[in-house]
Structures are given as structure tokens and as C-alpha cells.
N, C-alpha and C positions, 0 to 999 in steps of 0.2 A: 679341440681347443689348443692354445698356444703351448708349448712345455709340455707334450705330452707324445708317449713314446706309443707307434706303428711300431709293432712285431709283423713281420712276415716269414714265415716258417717254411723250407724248401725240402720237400720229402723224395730220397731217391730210394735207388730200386737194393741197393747195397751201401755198407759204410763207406762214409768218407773223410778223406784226411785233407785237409785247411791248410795251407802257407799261404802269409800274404795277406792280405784286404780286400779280397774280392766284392764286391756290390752291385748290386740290383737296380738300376734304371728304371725311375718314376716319374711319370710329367700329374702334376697337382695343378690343377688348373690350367695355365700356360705354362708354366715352369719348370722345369727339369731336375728333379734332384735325387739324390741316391739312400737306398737302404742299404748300411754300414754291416758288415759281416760283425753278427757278434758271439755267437758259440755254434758249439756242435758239432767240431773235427772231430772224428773216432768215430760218429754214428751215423746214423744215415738222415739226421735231419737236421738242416741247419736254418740260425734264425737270423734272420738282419732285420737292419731297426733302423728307426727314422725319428728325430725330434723336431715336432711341430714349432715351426719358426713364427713369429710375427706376421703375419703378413700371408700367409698360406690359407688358400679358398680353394675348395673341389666343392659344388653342392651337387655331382653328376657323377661321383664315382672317380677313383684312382687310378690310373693307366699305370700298365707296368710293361718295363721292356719286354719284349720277346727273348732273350737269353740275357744270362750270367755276364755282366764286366766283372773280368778275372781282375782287372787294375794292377798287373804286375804278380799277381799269386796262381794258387795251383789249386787245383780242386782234384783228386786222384783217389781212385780205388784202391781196394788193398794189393795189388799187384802191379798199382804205379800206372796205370794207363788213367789217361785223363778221361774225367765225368763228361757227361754228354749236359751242356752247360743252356741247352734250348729251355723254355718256359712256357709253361700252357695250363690256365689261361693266361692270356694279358691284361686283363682287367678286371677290376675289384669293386664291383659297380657300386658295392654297398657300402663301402666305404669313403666317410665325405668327413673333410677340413673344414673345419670352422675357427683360423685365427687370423682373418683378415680385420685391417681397421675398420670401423664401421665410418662409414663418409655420410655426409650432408648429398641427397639425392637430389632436394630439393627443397625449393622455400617459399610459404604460401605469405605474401605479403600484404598489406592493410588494402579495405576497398580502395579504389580511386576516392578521393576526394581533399576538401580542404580540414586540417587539422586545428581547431584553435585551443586555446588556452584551457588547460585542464582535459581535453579528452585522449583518448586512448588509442595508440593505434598498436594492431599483435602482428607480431612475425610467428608463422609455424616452418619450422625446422622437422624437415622428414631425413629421416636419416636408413640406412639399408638396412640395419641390424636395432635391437633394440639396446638402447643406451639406460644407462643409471649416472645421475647427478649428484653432485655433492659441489657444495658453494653456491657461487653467485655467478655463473658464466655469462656474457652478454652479446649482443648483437651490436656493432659500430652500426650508427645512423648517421652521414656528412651533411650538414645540412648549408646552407649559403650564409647559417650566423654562426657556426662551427659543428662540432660534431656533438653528440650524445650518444644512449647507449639504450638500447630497448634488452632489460634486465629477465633474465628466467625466471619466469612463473611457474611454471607444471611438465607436468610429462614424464618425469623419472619413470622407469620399467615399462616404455613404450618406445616407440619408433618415429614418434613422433613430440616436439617440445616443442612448448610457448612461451615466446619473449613479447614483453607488454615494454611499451614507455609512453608517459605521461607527458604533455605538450605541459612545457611552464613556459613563463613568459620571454618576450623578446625571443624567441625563437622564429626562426624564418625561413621559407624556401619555397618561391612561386615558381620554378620550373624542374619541381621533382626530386624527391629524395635522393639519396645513394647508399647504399651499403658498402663494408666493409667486408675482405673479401676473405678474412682470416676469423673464425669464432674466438671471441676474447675468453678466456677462462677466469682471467679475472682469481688467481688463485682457486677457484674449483679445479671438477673430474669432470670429465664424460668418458664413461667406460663401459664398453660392449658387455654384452651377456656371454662372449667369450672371456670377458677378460684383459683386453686387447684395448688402450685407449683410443679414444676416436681421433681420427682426422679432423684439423681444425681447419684447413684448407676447405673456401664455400665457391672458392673462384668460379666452376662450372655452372653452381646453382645459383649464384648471382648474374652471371653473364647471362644468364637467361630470363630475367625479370623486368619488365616495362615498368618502370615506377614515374614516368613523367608528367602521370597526371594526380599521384601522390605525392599532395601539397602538404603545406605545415605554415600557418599564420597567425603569429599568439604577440605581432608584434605592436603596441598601441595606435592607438588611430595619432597623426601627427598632422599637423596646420601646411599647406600645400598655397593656401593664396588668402590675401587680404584685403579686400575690393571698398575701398573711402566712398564717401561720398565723392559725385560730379564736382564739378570745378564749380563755384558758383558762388554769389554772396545770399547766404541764408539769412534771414529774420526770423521774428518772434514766429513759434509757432510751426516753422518748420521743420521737419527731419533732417536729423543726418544717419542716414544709415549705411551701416558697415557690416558685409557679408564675409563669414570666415569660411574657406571649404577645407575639408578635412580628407584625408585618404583612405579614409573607413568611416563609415558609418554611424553617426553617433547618437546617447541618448544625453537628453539635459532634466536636470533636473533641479529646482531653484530655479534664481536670478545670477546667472554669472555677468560678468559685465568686463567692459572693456576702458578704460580711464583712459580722456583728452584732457591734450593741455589746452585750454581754453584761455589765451591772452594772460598767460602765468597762472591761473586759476586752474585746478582740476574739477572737471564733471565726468559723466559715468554714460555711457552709452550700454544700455540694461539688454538684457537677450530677449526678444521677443518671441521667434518662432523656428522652425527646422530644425528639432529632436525626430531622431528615426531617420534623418537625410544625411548629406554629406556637407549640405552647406548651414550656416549659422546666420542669422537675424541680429544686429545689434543695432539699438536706436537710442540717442537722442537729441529729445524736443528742446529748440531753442527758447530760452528765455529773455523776456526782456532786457534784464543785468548782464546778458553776457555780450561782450566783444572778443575779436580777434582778427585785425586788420592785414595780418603780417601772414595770416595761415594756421590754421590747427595742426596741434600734433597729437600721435597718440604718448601716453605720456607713462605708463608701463609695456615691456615690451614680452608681457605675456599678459593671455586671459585671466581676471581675476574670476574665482571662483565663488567668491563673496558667501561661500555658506553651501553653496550648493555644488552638481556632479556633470561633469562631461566623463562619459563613457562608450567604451566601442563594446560592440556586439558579445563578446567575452568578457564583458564587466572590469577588463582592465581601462583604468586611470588614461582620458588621451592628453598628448601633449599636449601644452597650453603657449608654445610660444613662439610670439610673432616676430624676433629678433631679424629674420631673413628677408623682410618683407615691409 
């Protein structure tokens, strides 16, 4: 683990006497670094020593030089002639480093599909090493209505964590999430089973995620066209019917209505039919009291709801206004 001291003990054939700093050449992994002379001049075995650094991985055993770096010192018998500074073996197969950061290997992300309002979507964070959690670490999600944050769930003393987030409303993005390429901590830990905090760096495990048919749609259904009656002079008894399409799907439920100004007068054009479609039904019947020589107009410039519900597929509220139109 990190902070922790390699002894390596060097047994010669006769006493030896130390000047100097001589060290021992060790490659850890890829890395190249030295066991420091630390006792033992006078006798015949000496020991050098290594502090496990940050960052240091061997799961395959410690390579050690083939001879002695004297690094400016002496290694000499008791009659001054210099040690025979060769080393055999080279390698210490059963010794393995375990203070590397533990990294995000990979990230298993929500099915393809479209997200609406209230449901769930998980990110699994596999990481190399097993981590422990403390706080609230989270996942950046960028979406095309801003960014959010899929919040840690589980996983602490495994190799693997789950971040969940919950679609709330006006959230959007029809051509695919994005993640963030940094684990937010968020004031929490993520720290190895060595001890060793983890790498919040996801860059490589995101770079490698198709998420473009990982949608997110929680944003209400909104009024797209408003189709009047034909051009025409209506009498008693006729229709006027005015069709709304919406951009999503909607359910009706009541008599919503739509108010005309009928020759200064307001009347009501009542919802008649198209709950569960895209487009809206509104009708009415001419009576014989009414004129309007000059042109009708609609004479609120939103759907009245008169009691009752226009909703899209996710039971959120859709817009009601015909202002554009």
C-alpha cells in the first residue's frame, strides 16, 4: 500500500563497510526507482529500503537491478578492496505494489431510450480497484436544457458504484445525453482499499460511450398550430371548428374551451374530441343571436381549462397558449 516501507536485505560473503548512499535499482511496474542504503556497514548484511509512493502498481512481481548503484559511495571489505556489487536474483516475483489510484475503467450507462418525467435513469461506475464512499459524489449529465447531476446510490466496498437521477420536469434532450468527463465529489471521498484516493478523471470511460440514442423528455406538451374555421359565412346551426396540434400527445379531460369574440360578444368554442392524439377538436354551434360581420376573433389568447385537464403522457400540465398563432 501507499507509506509503506520495502526492506531489501543484501547478504555478502564477508563484513562490509558503507560510505556514501549506494542503492539498489528497482523498476515497479514501468517505473524505475531506488532502494536507499539504510543500515548495516560493519557486518555482512545490508538493508535498503523503499517508501511506497502514490501512484506505484507491480501486480506481477518487483524487478530489481542486476548490481549495486554505488551513487558515489564504497562498499569495501575489511582490507579495502571493493565488494563484488553483482545481484542474483533479479526479481522478487512475490512482491506486488498496491498504491496506485484506483481509475474509473468504465461506465455502464442507461438503456437507450426516451426518459420522461419522474423516471430513472443509472450510471454504473466500474472502477480497477475497490473504492469506499463517503458523501454525495455525482455524475455531470449535459443535457440541451442544462446540465444535472445523477447522484450516488450504492456500491461503497466494491468495484463497482451506482449513480441514479431522477428526470423532473422541463428537462430536455432529443439528440442524446452527455456526460461529464470529471467525477464530481461533490464534497465527498472515493478512496481505494489501498488507501490511495481515486482518480476523478472519466475522460477515457466516457470517450467510449454511445449515448445518442439516450433521450430525456419531461418537457410539457406545447401548442405547435391553431387551424380556424374556412373562410366562410356561417349561419344558425353551423360549426365553427378549431383544431389545436400539440407537440406531444395529450390527454383531456373536462370541457376545456376556447373563447371567441363574436361581434363584441364572447362565446365558447367547447372541446369536443382528440384526448390520446396530438391534435384538439374545439366547436361551436352558431346561434341565431349571433352576428359578426367584420370577422371573429379568438378572444383569449390561451386554452381555457374551464374546470378540466390538458396533459401530456407524464401527467405534466401542457401549455395552453395560443399567443403565436
Amino acid at each position: 500500500l501507499v507509506n509503506e516501507f520495502l526492506d531489501l536485505q543484501v547478504n555478502f560473503t564477508e563484513v562490509i563497510t558503507v560510505t556514501g548512499a549506494p542503492r539498489v535499482g528497482v523498476t515497479i511496474g514501468s517505473t524505475n526507482q531506488y532502494f536507499s542504503y539504510v543500515s548495516g556497514s560493519g557486518t555482512s548484511s545490508l538493508i535498503f529500503r523503499y517508501l511506497t509512493q502514490e501512484g506505484d502498481e507491480d501486480d506481477n512481481g518487483i524487478s530489481v537491478a542486476d548490481s549495486i548503484d554505488l551513487n558515489g559511495g564504497t562498499l569495501r571489505d575489511g582490507t579495502s578492496v571493493d565488494a563484488d556489487i553483482n545481484l542474483a536474483p533479479p526479481l522478487m516475483p512475490n512482491v506486488l505494489v498496491n498504491a496506485g489510484r484506483p481509475t474509473v475503467e468504465s461506465i455502464i450507462p442507461p438503456l437507450n431510450d426516451t426518459y420522461t418525467l419522474g423516471e430513472e435513469m443509472f450510471f454504473t461506475l466500474n472502477f480497477d480497484k475497490v473504492v469506499d464512499v463517503t458523501g454525495a459524489p455525482r455524475v455531470q449529465i449535459d443535457l440541451a436544457s442544462g446540465t444535472v447531476y445523477a447522484n450516488y446510490v450504492s456500491g461503497s466496498g466494491s468495484e463497482s458504484l451506482i449513480f441514479r437521477h431522477v428526470v423532473v420536469a422541463n428537462e430536455l434532450d432529443l439528440d442524446g445525453i452527455e456526460l461529464g468527463t470529471t467525477l464530481d465529489l461533490n464534497g465527498g471521498t472515493l478512496i481505494g482499499d489501498n488507501t490511495v484516493a481515486a482518480d476523478t478523471d472519466m475522460n477515457t470511460a466516457v470517450s467510449a460511450l454511445t449515448l445518442t440514442a439516450v433521450l430525456v423528455d419531461a418537457a410539457p406538451a406545447s401548442i405547435t398550430s391553431v387551424t380556424p374555421p374556412a373562410d366562410s359565412m356561417y349561419v344558425t346551426a353551423q360549426d365553427l371548428d378549431f383544431t389545436v396540434g400539440f407537440s406531444k400527445v395529450v390527454l383531456v379531460t373536462g370541457t376545456p374551451r376556447i373563447a371567441i369574440d363574436m361581434g363584441g360578444s364572447t362565446v365558447y368554442a367547447d372541446y369536443v374530441s382528440g384526448s390520446g392524439s396530438f391534435n384538439l377538436l374545439f366547436r361551436y354551434t352558431i346561434q341565431g343571436a349571433d352576428s359578426d360581420v367584420d370577422g371573429i376573433g379568438i378572444a383569449n389568447n390561451s386554452i381555457e381549462l374551464n374546470g378540466g385537464t390538458i396533459l401530456d403522457g407524464s401527467s405534466s400540465p401542457a401549455g395552453l397558449d395560443m399567443s403565436a398563432f
